[in-house]
Every structure is written in structure tokens, then in C-alpha cells.
C-alpha positions in Angstrom: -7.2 -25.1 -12.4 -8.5 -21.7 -10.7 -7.1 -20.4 -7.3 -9.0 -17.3 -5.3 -7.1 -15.0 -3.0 -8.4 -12.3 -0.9 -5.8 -9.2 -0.5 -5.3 -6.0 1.5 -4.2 -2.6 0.3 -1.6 -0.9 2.7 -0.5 2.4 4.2 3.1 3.3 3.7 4.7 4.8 7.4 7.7 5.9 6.0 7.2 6.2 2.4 8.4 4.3 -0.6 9.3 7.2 -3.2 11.9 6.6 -5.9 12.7 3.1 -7.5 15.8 1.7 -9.7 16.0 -1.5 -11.9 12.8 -3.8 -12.3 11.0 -2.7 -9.4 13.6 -1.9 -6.8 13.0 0.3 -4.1 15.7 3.3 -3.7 15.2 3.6 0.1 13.0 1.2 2.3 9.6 1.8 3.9 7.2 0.2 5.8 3.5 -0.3 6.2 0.5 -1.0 7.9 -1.6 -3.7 6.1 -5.2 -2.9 6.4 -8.4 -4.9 6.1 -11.4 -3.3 4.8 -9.9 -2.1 1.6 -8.9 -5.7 0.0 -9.4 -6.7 -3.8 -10.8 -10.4 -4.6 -9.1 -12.0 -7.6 -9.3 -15.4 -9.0 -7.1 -16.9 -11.7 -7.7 -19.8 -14.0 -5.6 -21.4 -16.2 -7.1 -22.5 -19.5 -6.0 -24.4 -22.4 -6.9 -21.3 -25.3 -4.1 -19.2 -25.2 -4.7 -15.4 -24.3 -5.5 -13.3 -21.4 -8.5 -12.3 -20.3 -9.4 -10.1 -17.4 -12.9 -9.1 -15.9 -13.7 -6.8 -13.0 -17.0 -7.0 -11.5 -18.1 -9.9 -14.1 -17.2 -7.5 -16.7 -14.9 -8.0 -19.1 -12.0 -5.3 -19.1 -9.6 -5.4 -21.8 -7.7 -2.0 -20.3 -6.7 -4.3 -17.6 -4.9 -7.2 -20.0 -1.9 -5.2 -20.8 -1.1 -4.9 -17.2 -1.7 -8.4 -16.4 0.8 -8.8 -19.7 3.0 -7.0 -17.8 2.9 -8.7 -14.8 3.0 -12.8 -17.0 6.1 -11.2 -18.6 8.1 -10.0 -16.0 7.5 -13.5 -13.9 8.2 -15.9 -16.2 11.9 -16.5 -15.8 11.4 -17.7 -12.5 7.7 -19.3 -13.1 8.2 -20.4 -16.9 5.2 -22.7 -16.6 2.5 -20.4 -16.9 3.6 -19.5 -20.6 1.8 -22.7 -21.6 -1.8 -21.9 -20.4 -4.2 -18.8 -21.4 -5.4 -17.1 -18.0 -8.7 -15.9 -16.9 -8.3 -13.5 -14.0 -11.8 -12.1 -12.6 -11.6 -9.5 -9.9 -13.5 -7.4 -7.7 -12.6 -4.7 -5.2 -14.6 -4.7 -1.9 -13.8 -0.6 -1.9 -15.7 2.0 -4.4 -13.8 2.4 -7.6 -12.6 5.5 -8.5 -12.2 6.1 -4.0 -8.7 7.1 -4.7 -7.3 4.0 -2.7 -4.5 2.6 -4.9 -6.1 -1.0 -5.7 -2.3 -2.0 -7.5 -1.3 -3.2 -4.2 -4.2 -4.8 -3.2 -4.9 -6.3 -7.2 -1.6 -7.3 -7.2 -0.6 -9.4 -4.6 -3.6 -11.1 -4.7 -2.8 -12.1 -8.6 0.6 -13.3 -7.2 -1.1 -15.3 -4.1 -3.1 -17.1 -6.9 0.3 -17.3 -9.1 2.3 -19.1 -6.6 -0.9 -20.8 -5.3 -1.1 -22.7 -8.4 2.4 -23.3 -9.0 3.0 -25.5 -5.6 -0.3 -27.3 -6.7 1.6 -28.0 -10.2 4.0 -29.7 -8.1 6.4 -26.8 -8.4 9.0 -26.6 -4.9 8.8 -23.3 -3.5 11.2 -23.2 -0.3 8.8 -20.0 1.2 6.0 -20.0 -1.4 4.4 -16.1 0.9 7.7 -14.5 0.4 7.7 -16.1 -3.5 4.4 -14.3 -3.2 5.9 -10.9 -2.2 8.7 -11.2 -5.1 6.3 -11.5 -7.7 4.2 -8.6 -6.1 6.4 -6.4 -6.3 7.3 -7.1 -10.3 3.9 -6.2 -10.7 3.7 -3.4 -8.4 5.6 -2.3 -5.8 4.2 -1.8 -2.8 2.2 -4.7 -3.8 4.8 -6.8 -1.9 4.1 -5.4 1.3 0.4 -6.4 1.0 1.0 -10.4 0.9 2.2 -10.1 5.1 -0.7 -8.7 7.9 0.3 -5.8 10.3 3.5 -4.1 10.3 5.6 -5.2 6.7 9.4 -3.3 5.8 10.0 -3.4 2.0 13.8 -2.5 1.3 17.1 -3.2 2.9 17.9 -1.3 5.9 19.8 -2.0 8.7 17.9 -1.8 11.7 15.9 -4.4 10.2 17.6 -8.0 10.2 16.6 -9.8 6.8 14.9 -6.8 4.9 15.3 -6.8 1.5 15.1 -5.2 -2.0 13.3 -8.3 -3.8 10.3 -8.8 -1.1 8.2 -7.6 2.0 9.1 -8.4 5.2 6.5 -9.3 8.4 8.1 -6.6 10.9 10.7 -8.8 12.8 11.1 -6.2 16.0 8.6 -5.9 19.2 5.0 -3.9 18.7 3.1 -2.8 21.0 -0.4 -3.7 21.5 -1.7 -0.5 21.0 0.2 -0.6 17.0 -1.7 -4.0 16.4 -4.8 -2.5 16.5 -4.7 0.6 15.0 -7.5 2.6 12.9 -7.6 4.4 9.7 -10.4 6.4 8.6 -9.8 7.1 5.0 -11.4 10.7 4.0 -12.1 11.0 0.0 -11.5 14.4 -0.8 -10.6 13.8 -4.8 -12.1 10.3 -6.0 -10.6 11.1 -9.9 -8.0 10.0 -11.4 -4.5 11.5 -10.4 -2.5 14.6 -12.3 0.7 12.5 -12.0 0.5 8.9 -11.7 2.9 7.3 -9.2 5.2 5.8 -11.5 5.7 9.3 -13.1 6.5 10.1 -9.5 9.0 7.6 -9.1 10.9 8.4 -12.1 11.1 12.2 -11.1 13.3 11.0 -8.2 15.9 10.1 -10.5 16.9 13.9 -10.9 15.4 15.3 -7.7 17.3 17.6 -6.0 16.8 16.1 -2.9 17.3 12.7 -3.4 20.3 11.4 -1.7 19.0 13.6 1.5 15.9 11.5 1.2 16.6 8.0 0.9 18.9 8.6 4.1 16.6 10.1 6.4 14.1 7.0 5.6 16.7 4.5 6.6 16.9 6.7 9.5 13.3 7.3 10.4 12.7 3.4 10.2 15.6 3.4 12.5 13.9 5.6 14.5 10.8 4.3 14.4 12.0 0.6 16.2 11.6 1.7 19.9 8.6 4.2 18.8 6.8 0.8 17.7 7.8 -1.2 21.2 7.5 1.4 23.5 3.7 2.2 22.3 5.0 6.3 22.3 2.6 7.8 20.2 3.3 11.3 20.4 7.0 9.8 18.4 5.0 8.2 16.2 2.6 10.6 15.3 5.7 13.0 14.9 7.2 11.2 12.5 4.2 9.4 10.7 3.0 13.2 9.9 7.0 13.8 8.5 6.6 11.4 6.3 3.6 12.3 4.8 4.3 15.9 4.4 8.1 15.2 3.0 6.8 12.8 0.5 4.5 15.8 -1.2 7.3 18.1 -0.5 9.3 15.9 -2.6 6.5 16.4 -5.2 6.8 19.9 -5.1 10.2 20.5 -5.6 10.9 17.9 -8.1 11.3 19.0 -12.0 8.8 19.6 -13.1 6.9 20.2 -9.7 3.5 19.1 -9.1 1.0 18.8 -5.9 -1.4 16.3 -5.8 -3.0 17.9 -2.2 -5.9 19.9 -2.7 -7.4 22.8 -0.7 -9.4 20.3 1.3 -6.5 18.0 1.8 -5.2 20.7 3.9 -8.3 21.8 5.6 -8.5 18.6 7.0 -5.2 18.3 8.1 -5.5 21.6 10.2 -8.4 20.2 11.2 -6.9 16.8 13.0 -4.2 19.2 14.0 -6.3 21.5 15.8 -8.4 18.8 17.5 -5.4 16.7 18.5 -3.6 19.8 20.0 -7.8 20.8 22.0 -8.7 17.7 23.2 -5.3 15.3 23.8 -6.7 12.6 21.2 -3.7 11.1 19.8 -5.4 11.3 16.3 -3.0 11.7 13.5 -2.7 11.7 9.8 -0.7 9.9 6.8 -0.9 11.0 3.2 -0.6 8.4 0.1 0.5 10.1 -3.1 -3.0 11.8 -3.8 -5.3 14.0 -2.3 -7.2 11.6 0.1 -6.1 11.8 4.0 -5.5 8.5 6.4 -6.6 9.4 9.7 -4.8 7.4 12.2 -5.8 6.5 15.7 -6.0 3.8 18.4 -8.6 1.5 19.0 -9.4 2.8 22.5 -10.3 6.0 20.5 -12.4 5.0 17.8 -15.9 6.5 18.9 -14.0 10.1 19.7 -12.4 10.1 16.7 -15.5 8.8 14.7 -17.7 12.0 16.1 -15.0 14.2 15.1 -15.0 12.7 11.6 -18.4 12.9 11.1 -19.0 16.6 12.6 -15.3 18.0 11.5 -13.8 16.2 8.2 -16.6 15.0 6.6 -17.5 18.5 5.2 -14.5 18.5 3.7 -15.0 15.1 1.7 -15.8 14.3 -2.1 -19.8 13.5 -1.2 -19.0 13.4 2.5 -17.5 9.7 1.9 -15.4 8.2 4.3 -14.1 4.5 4.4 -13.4 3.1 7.7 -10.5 1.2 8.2 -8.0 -1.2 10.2 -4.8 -2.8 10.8 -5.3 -6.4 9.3 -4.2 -9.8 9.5 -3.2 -10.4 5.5 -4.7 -11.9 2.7 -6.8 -15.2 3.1 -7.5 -18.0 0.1 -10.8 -17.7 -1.1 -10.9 -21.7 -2.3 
């Protein structure tokens, strides 16, 4: 048996930073699913025992222990796929190395196929896409926001009825049109691989100085955020959507030891969408992942202004003057 999923990598709003227990999130977040940036994955289940992964047709071995990982960490609540080897062949639709995290992209489509399979072994799942989103995030996770289009919370919060610790969450509250369409231009400005990796990241929030301060002001910017998101106000939005970004690199550089993962042309670029925003009235705005790269956010109404400005204004500024444009999507789709 072999299922196929498509699946989206996502934007964090308000950021995910700091995790307890097997994947638990210490304060919640939310995210815009995009579209372009998507990994393909297909899993098969085979009688050999083993695990065997290949990315772009060729096989990868660094990949297996992951996957390992993953097959360990699931099977107390999916003990059936113990008794098969697996074959998981994937391919992301983005450049490698283009300093997109493919984890939550890679993951959720691995847990699409998981669960796929499992209600085709006759296995009852009650809501096998939130099923999805648990197993997601055991593998990675913001991987469990990525299994939901749009707007997804991860973490419970209460200005968001049902969120929750184990799984993503489709945004239950009014959006404006203008939010369902959004862009995001993603400049490259470092395409190598990170000083400190994410997880390394995460476990510096245990000690940080700042932590308790943090994990409050997220349940209070996502609080914040609920009448920013119906009301279309995008001068709120962009206010807090930059906050974000720039307190989850401050919380970088004031952890122990302290790092920055921004380079020089990270913040050339963001002077520049500054600068341009405040000149011309485009509500163009930026979010930062944990790395150097820079999500340029704007409507849809603005796309061709913004794409000039892009090309004659941040591109400089880019690894190779790359670029990868981007959208708000509608979630992962079955590839069968």
C-alpha cells in the first residue's frame, strides 16, 4: 500500500519559541499556511522490514534516523505500522538549501500519508486531519500547523475556543478578506545551514531570562490579534506581526549563550521595507523565521507595487538575488 500527500510550509505570526515534554509548545502561536513552498512525500508500506527514505529519487540515509524518530514516537497510538518496513520518497517543490524550514512541510505530509493509510487499514479515526496534526507535531512542531490551509493556532490560549497543546487548529474567529489572500515574498539572504538549529533554540528557553514575560505577551498578542484579523486593520497587524519577529531574535540574543541568526543583509532589508512603507503608504511588512531569510508580507491588491520594489530594492540584498514568491494557501491535497 503507498499513499501521496502534498504539504505546505507555514509562517509563524506570533511565534512558537520554547517547547516542554514530547513536543509541547510553552506558549501558543499561529500561522499563515502558504502554498508555493510545499514538500511531496509518498509512503509505502512493504513487507522487508527497515526504512528507507529517498529525496529527489535519491536515496538518503541521513534522513532515516529522523523518520526513526518520527515511527517511534507514533506508535503507541498507531502500533500497526511496527509490522511493515516503509519506503518514504520525497521531493520539495522549493530549492534545497533556500533556508525555508522543509520539517514542517516534510512532516505533515509523512503524517497525512500515516493516517491516510491507517483509515484504509480499516483503522477508526473519529477526525483522521486533526489525527494528522498530532502526529505532526511529534515529528516536528510546527509541522502541525501545516496539515490546516490559511490561518492555523497551535497551543492553548484562551481567546481561542478549542486550541490545544496536542494539535493545530483551523483559526475558528472572523478574517477578513483582505487576510485570505495575503502574499509573502520570501528574500534568501543566507541559503546555509543555520549556526543554531531550532531545537537548540527551543531548549535555550528553558533558562532564558525572559521566559515567563514571553510566553504571556504571546497569549496576549494572539488575543490581540482577533479583532486585528476581522476588522482587516493592517496598520495593527503589521505592528504586531513586525513585534513578533524582532522579539523572537531578541530572545536569541539575550539567551545563554546568546546568538543571532540575522545578518547584515537581514537588516538592510528590513530598513528597507521600513523606509518604503513609511514613503509610499504600501502596507508592506515583514516577519522573520528563526534564520536570516526575511517574509515580506503584503496584500494581494498590492502585489505588482510590492513586486517592483522587490526587484529594484531587496533583491540586491539577496543570496544570488533569489527570491521565492509566495501565498496564503488552502492546505495540503492527496496526491493519489
Amino acid at each position: 500500500m503507498k499513499s501521496s500527500f502534498r504539504a505546505p510550509s507555514n509562517i509563524a505570526l506570533v511565534k512558537y519559541w520554547g517547547k516542554y515534554g514530547v513536543q509541547l509548545p510553552s506558549n501558543p502561536s499561529i500561522s499563515f499556511t502558504l502554498d508555493a513552498c510545499a514538500t511531496e512525500t509518498s509512503l509505502e508500506l512493504q513487507d522487508s522490514p527497515g526504512i528507507s527514505v529517498a529525496l529527489d529519487g535519491v536515496d538518503t540515509p541521513s534522513f532515516v534516523p529522523k523518520v526513526a524518530q518520527f515511527v517511534e514516537r507514533i506508535a503507541e497510538r498507531h502500533p500497526w505500522i511496527t509490522r511493515y518496513g516503509l519506503r518514504v520518497e520525497t521531493h520539495n517543490t522549493f530549492p534545497h538549501s533556500s533556508g525555508i524550514a522543509s520539517s514542517a512541510s516534510g512532516m505533515s505530509a509523512l503524517a497525512l500519508c500515516v493516517v491516510d493509510l491507517a483509515v484504509r487499514l480499516g483503522h477508526e479515526l473519529p477526525d483522521p486531519r486533526q489525527e494528522a496534526s498530532v502526529l505532526a507535531r511529534l515529528g516536528s512542531g510546527s509541522a502541525c500547523r501545516s496539515v490546516y490551509g490559511g490561518l492555523v493556532v497551535w497551543g492553548e490560549t484562551p481567546s481561542v475556543a478549542g486550541s490545544s497543546q496536542e494539535f493545530g487548529l483551523r483559526y475558528p474567529g472572523e478574517v477578513h478578506e483582505v487576510f485570505r489572500t495575503y502574499r509573502d515574498t520570501v528574500a534568501l539572504v543566507d541559503v546555509g545551514q543555520k549556526a543554531v538549529s531550532s531545537t537548540a533554540g527551543h531548549q535555550l528557553m528553558e533558562a532564558h531570562p525572559f521566559r515567563t514575560q514571553r510566553f504571556a505577551q504571546a497569549h496576549d498578542h494572539l488575543a490581540a490579534l482577533k479583532p486585528i484579523l476581522a476588522a482587516g486593520d493592517l496598520d495593527a497587524f503589521i505592528e504586531l506581526v513586525e513585534l513578533e519577529a524582532l522579539t523572537l531574535h531578541g530572545l536569541m540574543m539575550s539567551s545563554r549563550p546568546s546568538y543571532i541568526l540575522m545578518r547584515p543583509h537581514t537588516l538592510q532589508i528590513i530598513e528597507a521595507i521600513r523606509t518604503f512603507r513609511r514613503e509610499s503608504g504600501v502596507p508592506i511588512s515583514f516577519t522573520l523565521d528563526a534564520g536570516a531569510n526575511v517574509h515580506i508580507l503584503y496584500p494581494d491588491s498590492h502585489e505588482q507595487t510590492a513586486l517592483a520594489f522587490v526587484k529594484e530594492q531587496v533583491k540586491p540584498w539577496c543570496k544570488d538575488g533569489r527570491t521565492i514568491a509566495d501565498r496564503v494557501g488552502q492546505g495540503p491535497v492527496s496526491l493519489q
